[in-house]
C-alpha positions in Angstrom: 87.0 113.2 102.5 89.7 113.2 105.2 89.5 114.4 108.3 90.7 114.8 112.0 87.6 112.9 113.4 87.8 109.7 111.6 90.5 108.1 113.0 93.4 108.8 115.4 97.3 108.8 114.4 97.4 105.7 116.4 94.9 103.7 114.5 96.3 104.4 111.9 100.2 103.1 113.3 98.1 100.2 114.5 96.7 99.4 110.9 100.1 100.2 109.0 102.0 98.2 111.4 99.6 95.4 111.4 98.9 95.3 107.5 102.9 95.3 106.9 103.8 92.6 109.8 101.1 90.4 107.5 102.8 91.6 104.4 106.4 90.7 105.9 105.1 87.2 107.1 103.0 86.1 103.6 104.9 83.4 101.5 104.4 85.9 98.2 104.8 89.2 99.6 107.1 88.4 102.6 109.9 87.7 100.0 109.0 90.9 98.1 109.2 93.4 100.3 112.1 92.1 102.3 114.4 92.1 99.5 113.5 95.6 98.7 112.6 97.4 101.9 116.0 97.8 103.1 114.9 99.9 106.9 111.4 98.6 108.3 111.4 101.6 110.6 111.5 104.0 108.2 109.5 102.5 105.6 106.4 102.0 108.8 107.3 105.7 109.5 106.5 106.9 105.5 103.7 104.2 105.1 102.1 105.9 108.6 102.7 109.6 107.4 101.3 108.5 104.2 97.8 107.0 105.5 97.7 109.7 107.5 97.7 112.2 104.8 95.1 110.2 103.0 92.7 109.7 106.0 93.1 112.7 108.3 94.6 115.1 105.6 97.7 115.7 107.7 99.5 116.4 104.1 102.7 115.1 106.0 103.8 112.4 103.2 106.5 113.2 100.8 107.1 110.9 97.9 106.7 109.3 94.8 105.3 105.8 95.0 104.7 105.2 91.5 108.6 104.8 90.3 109.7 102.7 93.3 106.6 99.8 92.6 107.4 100.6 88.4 110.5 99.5 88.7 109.9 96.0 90.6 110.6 92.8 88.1 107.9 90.0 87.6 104.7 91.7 89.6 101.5 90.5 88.7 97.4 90.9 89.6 97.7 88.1 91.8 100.2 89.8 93.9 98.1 93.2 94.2 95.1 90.8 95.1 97.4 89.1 98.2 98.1 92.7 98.9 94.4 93.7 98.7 93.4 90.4 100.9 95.7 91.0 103.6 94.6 94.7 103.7 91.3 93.6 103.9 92.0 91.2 106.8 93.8 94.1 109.1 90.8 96.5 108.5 88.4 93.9 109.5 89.8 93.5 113.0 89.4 97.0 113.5 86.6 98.5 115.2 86.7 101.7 114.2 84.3 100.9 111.2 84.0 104.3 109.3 87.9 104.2 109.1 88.3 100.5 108.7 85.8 101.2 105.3 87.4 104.8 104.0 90.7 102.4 104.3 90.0 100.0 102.3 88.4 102.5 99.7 91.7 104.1 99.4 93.5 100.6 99.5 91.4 99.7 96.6 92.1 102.7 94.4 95.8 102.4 95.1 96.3 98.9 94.5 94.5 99.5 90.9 96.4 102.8 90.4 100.3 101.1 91.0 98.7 98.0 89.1 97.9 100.2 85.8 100.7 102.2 86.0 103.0 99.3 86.5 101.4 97.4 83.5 101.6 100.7 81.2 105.3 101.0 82.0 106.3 97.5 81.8 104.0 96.5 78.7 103.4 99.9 77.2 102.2 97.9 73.9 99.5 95.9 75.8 96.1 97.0 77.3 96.4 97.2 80.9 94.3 94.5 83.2 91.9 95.2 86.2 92.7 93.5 89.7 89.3 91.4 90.1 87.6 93.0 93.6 88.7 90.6 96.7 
């Protein structure tokens, strides 16, 4: 359940802005995400407004997240696990622990969520895969 009391705006800034400087900085993901995030600022600023929606129920995010990670060529479960691992690394350095847990909850669901929808629409005659739990 979201809610004002589990975690400030700025823990969240600080966990969005720490997960995605890991992200930008990984030898798998870096590469990724660079060639396709083409304004960091604005991409922190949706990626903030987006966890804040999910974990104080600001309802401030607007978008589609689906057809932007669809449409990405040659992504595979190892890529969402890297994504899942270095999630999991940010959260763990927090101390805020209810948040840091409901975070990676949420990470969990989404990473399997783009990860089936991705497979469905890029392999739509084979049975999607599970992301094995990092």
């Amino acid at each position: 359940m979201a809610n004002h009391e589990l975690c400030t705006e700025e823990e969240i800034t600080a966990l969005v802005h720490g997960f995605y400087g890991r992200v930008r900085s990984d030898a798998r993901l870096g590469p990724i995400f660079n060639a396709h995030v083409k304004d960091w600022d604005t991409h922190l600023a949706k990626m903030v407004s987006f966890w804040s929606s999910l974990l104080r129920g600001t309802a401030t995010y607007r978008g589609t997240p689906m057809p932007t990670h669809i449409a990405l060529p040659g992504l595979d479960a190892t890529l969402f696990q890297q994504w899942l691992a270095l999630f999991h690394q940010t959260t763990a350095e927090l101390s805020n622990r209810p948040f840091a847990e409901r975070a990676e909850e949420f990470a969990q669901r989404i990473a399997r969520s783009l990860w089936y929808g991705y497979q469905l629409s890029n392999e739509p005659d084979r049975a999607p895969s599970e992301i094995a739990n990092v």
